[in-house]
BAFI-646470 format. One record per atom (N, C-alpha, C): x, y, z. Coordinates in steps of 0.2 Angstrom, whole numbers. Layout:
// BAFI-646470
      xx      yy      zz
       X       Y       Z
...
END
This chain:
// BAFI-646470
      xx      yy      zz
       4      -6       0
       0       0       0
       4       6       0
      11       5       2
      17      12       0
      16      14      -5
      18      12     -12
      18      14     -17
      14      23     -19
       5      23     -17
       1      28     -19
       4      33     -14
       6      31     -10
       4      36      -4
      11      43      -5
      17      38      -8
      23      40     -10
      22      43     -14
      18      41     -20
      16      48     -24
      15      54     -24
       9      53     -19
       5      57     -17
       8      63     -15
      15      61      -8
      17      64      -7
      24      69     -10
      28      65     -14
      32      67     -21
      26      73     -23
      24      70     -26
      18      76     -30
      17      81     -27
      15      83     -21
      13      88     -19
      20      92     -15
      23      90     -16
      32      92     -12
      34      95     -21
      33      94     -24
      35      96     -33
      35     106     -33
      31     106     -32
      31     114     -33
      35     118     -29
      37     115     -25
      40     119     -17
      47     124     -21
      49     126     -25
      53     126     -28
      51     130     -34
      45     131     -36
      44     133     -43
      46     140     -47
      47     147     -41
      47     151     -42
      55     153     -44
      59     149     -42
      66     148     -43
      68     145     -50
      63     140     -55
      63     139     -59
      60     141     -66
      56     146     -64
      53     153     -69
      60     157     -70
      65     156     -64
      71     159     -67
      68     168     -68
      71     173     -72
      69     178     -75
      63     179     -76
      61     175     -79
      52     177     -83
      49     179     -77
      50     178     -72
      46     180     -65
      45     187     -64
      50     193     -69
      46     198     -68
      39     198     -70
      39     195     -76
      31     197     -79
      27     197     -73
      25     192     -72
      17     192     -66
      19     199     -59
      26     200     -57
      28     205     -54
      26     212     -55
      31     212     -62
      27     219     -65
      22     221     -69
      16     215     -70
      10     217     -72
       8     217     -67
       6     216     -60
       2     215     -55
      -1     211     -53
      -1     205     -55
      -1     198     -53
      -2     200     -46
     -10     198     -44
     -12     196     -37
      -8     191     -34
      -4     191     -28
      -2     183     -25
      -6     177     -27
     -12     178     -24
     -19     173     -26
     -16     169     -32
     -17     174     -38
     -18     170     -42
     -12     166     -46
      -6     171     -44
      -1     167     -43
       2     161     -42
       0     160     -35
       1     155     -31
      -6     148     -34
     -11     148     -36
     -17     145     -39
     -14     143     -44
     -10     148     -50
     -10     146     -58
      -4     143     -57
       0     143     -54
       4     137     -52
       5     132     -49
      -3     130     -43
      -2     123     -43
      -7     118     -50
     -13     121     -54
     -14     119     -58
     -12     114     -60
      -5     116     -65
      -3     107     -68
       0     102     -65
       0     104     -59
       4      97     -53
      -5      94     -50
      -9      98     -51
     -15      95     -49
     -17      91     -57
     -15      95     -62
     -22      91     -68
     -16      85     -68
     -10      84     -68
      -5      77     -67
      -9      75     -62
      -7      75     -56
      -7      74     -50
     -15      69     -49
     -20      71     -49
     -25      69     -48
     -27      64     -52
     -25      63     -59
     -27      56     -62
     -21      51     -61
     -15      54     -61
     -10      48     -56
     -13      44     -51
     -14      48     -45
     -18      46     -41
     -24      40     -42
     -26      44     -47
     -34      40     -48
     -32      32     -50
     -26      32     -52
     -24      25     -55
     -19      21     -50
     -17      24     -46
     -11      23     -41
     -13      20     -37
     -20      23     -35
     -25      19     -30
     -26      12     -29
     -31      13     -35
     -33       4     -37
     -28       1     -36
     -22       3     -41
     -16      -2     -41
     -15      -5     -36
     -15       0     -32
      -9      -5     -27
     -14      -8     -20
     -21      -7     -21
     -28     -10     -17
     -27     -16     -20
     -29     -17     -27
     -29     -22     -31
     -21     -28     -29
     -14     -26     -28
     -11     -30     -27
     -11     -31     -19
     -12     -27     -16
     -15     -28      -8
     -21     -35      -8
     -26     -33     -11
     -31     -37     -12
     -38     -37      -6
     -37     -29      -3
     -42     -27       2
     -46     -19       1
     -51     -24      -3
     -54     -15      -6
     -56     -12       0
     -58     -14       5
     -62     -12      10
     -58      -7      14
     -52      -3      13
     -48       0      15
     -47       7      10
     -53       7       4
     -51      10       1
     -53      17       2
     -58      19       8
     -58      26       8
     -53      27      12
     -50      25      16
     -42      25      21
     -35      29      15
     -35      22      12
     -30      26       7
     -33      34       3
     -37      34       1
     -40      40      -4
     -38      46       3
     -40      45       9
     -38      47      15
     -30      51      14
     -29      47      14
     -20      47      15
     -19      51      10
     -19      47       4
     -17      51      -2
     -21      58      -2
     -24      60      -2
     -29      68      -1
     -24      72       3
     -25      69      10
     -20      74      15
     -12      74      12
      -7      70       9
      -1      69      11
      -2      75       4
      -4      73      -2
      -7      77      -8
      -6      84      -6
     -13      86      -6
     -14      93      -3
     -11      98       2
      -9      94       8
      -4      99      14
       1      98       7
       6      96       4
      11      96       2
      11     101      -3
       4     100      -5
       5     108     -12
       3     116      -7
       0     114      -3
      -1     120       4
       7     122       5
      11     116       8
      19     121       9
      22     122       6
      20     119       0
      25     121      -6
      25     127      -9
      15     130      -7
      15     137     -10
      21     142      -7
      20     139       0
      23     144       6
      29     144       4
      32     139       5
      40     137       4
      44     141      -3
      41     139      -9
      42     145     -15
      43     151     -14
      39     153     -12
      39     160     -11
      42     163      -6
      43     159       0
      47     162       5
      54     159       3
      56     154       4
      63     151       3
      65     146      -5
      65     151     -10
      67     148     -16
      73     148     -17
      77     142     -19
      85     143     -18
      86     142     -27
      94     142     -28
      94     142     -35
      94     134     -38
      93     134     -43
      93     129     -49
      95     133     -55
      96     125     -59
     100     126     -66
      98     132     -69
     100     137     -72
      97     143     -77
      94     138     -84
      89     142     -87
      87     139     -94
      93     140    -100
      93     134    -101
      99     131    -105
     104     127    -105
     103     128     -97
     111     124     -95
     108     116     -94
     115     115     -92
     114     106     -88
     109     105     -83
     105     100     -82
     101     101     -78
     104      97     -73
     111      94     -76
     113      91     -71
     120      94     -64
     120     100     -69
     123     105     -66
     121     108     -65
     123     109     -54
     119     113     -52
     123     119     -49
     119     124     -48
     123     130     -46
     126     130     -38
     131     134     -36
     135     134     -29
     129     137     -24
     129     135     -20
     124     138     -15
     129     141      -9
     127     145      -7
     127     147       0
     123     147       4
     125     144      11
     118     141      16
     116     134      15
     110     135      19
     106     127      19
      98     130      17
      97     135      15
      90     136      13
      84     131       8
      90     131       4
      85     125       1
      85     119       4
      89     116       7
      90     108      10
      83     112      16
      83     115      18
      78     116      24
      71     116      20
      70     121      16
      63     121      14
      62     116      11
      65     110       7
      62     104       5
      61     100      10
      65      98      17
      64      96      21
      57      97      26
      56     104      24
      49     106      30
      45     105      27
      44     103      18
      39     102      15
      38      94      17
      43      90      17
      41      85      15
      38      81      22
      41      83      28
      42      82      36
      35      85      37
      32      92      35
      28      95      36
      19      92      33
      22      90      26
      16      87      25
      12      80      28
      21      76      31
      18      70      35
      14      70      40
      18      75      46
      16      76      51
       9      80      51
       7      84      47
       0      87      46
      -5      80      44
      -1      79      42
      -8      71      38
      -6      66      44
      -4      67      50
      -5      62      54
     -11      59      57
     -16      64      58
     -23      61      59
     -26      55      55
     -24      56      48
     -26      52      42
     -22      46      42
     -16      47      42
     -11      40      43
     -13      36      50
     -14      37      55
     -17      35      61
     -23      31      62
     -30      34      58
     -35      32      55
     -34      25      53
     -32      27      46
     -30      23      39
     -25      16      45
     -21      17      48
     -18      12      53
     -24       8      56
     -26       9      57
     -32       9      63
     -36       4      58
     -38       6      53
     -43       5      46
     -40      -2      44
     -34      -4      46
     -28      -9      41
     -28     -13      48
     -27     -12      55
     -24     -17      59
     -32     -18      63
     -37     -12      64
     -43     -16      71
     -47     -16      67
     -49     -13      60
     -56     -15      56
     -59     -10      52
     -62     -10      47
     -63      -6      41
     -66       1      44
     -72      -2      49
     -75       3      52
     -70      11      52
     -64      11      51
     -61      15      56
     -58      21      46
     -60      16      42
     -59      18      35
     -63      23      34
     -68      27      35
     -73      32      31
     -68      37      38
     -68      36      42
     -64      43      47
     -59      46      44
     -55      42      41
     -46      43      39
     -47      46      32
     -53      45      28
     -54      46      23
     -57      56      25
     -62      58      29
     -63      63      31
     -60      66      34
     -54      62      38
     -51      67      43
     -44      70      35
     -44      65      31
     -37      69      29
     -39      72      22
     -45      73      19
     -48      78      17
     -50      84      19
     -53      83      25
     -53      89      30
     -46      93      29
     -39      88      32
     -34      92      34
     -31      94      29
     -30      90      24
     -28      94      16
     -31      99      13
     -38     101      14
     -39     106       9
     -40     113      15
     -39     110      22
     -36     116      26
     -30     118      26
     -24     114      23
     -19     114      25
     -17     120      15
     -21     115      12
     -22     119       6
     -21     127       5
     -29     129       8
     -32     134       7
     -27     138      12
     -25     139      20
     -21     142      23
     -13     142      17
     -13     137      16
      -5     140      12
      -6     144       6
      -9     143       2
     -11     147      -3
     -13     153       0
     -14     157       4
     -17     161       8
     -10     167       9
      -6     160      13
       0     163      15
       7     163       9
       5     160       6
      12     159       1
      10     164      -4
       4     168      -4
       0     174      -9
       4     181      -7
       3     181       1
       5     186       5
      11     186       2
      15     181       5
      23     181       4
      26     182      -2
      21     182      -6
      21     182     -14
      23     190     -15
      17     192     -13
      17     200     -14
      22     204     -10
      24     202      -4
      26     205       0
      35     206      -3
      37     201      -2
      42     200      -5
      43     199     -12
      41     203     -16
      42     202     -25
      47     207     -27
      49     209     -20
      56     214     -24
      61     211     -23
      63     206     -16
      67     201     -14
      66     196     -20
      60     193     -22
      62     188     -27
      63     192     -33
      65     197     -36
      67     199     -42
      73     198     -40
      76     200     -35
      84     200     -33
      88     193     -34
      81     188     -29
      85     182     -31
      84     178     -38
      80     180     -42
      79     179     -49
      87     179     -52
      87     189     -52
      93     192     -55
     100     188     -52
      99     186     -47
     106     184     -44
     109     178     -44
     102     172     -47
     105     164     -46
     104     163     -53
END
């Protein structure tokens, strides 16, 4: 049953970074005026329109080589909250601590000299921070696999509940941070 849940969380840790990889082009939405809002939304988009039929097939899969369907609003659970917290701090994380990456053109296996630990932390607190928020739903879903199904529709609401709270607050704040600091991100644009 690892397999989805691993996705899930890769997926939603994907964007933590994105602004860093717009590289230059990031003046645009700066100096048109780009609400945070919508900036932070028009870039989780295509990690949702992948993300969400990945999942849709990720699921079954691996219920099906399990061979216990009765656990499956558990997993849908799990995978929703590990999902959604994780594009919730990715919003935040992008926009408060983007470190550098390859410039467009170069080797993508070449990566630029850093200074600090900025980045190694902000993917660390996406990735730590998504689990630990979707704890209620791993708990559940535990509960739902070891004393009885009964315990499967909870895990399934508690980690939808907390994913699309975890959601809506990051996008919220990663908006803010967005706008507040759009002159510090043109800096780190121009500099890495």
């Amino acid at each position: 049953l690892l397999p989805a849940p691993f996705i899930a969380l890769f997926l939603g840790w994907l964007p933590h970074n994105d602004i860093a990889y717009a590289s230059t082009a990031i003046w645009m939405p700066i100096a048109s005026g780009v609400r945070g809002i919508a900036d932070r939304l028009g870039r989780l988009v295509p990690v949702l329109l992948i993300g969400i039929p990945l999942l849709a097939v990720a699921i079954p899969i691996s219920l099906s080589v399990h061979g216990r369907w009765a656990v499956l609003p558990a997993m849908i659970g799990v995978c929703a909250s590990l999902f959604l917290c994780g594009l919730g701090l990715s919003s935040i994380a992008s926009a408060v601590a983007p470190y550098a990456v390859s410039r467009p053109g170069e080797s993508p296996f070449q990566q630029p000299q850093r200074t600090g630990s900025a980045g190694g932390i902000s993917q660390g607190l996406v990735i730590v921070g998504s689990v630990v928020l979707s704890g209620p739903a791993l708990w559940w879903a535990w509960l739902s696999l070891s004393d009885g199904v009964a315990y499967a529709d909870i895990a399934l609401w508690a980690g939808l509940a907390t994913g699309l709270v975890v959601l809506v607050v990051g996008v919220v704040l990663g908006a803010v941070a967005f706008e507040r600091r759009s002159g510090r991100i043109m800096e780190f644009a121009e500099s890495t």
